[in-house]
C-alpha positions as a printed Julia matrix, in Angstrom:
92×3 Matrix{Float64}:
 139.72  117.14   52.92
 138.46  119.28   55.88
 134.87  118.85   54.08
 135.0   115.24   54.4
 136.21  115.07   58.36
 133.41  117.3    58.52
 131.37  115.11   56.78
 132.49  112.02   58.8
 132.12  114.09   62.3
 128.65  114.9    61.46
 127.96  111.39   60.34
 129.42  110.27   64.3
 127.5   112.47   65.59
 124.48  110.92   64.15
 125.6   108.18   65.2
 125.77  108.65   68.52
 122.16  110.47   68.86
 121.11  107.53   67.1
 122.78  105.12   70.06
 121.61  107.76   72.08
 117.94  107.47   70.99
 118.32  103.08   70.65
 119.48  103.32   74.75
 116.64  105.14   75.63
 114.0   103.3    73.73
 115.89   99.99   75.05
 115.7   101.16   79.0
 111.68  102.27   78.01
 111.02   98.96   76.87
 112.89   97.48   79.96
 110.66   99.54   82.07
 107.24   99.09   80.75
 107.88   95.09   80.87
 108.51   95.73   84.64
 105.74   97.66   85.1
 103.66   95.62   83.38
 104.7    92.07   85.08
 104.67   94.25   88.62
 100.77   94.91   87.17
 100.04   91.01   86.54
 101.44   90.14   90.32
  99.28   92.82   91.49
  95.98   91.86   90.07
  96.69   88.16   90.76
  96.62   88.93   94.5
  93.96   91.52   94.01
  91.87   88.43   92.54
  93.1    86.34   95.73
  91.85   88.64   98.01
  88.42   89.1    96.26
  87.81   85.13   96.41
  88.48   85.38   99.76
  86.28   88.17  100.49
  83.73   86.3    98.96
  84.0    83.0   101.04
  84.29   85.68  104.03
  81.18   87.5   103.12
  79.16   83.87  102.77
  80.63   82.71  105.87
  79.42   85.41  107.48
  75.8    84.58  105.97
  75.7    81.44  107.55
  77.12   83.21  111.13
  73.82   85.26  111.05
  71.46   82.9   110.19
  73.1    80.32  112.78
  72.75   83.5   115.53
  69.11   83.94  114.59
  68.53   80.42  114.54
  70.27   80.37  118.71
  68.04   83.5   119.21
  65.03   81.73  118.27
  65.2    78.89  120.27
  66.35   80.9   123.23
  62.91   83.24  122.7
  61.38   79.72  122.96
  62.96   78.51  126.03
  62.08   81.96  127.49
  58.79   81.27  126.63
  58.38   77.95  128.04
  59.98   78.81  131.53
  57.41   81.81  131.69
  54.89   79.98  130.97
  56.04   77.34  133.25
  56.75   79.73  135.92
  53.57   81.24  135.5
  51.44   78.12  135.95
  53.26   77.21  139.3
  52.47   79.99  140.7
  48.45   79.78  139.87
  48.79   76.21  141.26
  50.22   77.78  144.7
């Protein structure tokens, strides 16, 4: 008789290292699906902020070309005035 409780203890105990083990693979599983849905949110707003880099970095391109474009014509109207400037005062 005291072979068989012994039996039956041992087979509780296996039991419960079995539960033991189930639990812990359970809250693993629970874990890596959190880290792994945290992961998807992350890279979706990582992707979100690249696109908007990107219409940053063009709008930007069209800032400098419109600033070279004011330069331009400002180096132009410089030009003129000199020029005008310098004809008035031959003329005087």
């Amino acid at each position: 008789m005291e072979d068989l409780e012994a039996r039956v203890a041992a087979l509780e105990a296996s039991q419960a290292d079995y539960r033991a083990v189930l639990a812990a693979v359970n809250a693993l599983g629970a874990s890596q699906r959190e880290i792994a849905m945290t992961q998807r949110e992350h890279s979706e707003v990582l992707r979100e902020h690249s696109e908007t880099l990107a219409e940053v970095k063009a709008g930007l391109g069209d800032t400098n070309a419109r600033v070279r474009s004011l330069e331009d014509g400002v180096a132009e109207v410089k030009d003129l005035l000199v020029e005008a400037l310098d004809r008035r005062q031959e003329n005087s």
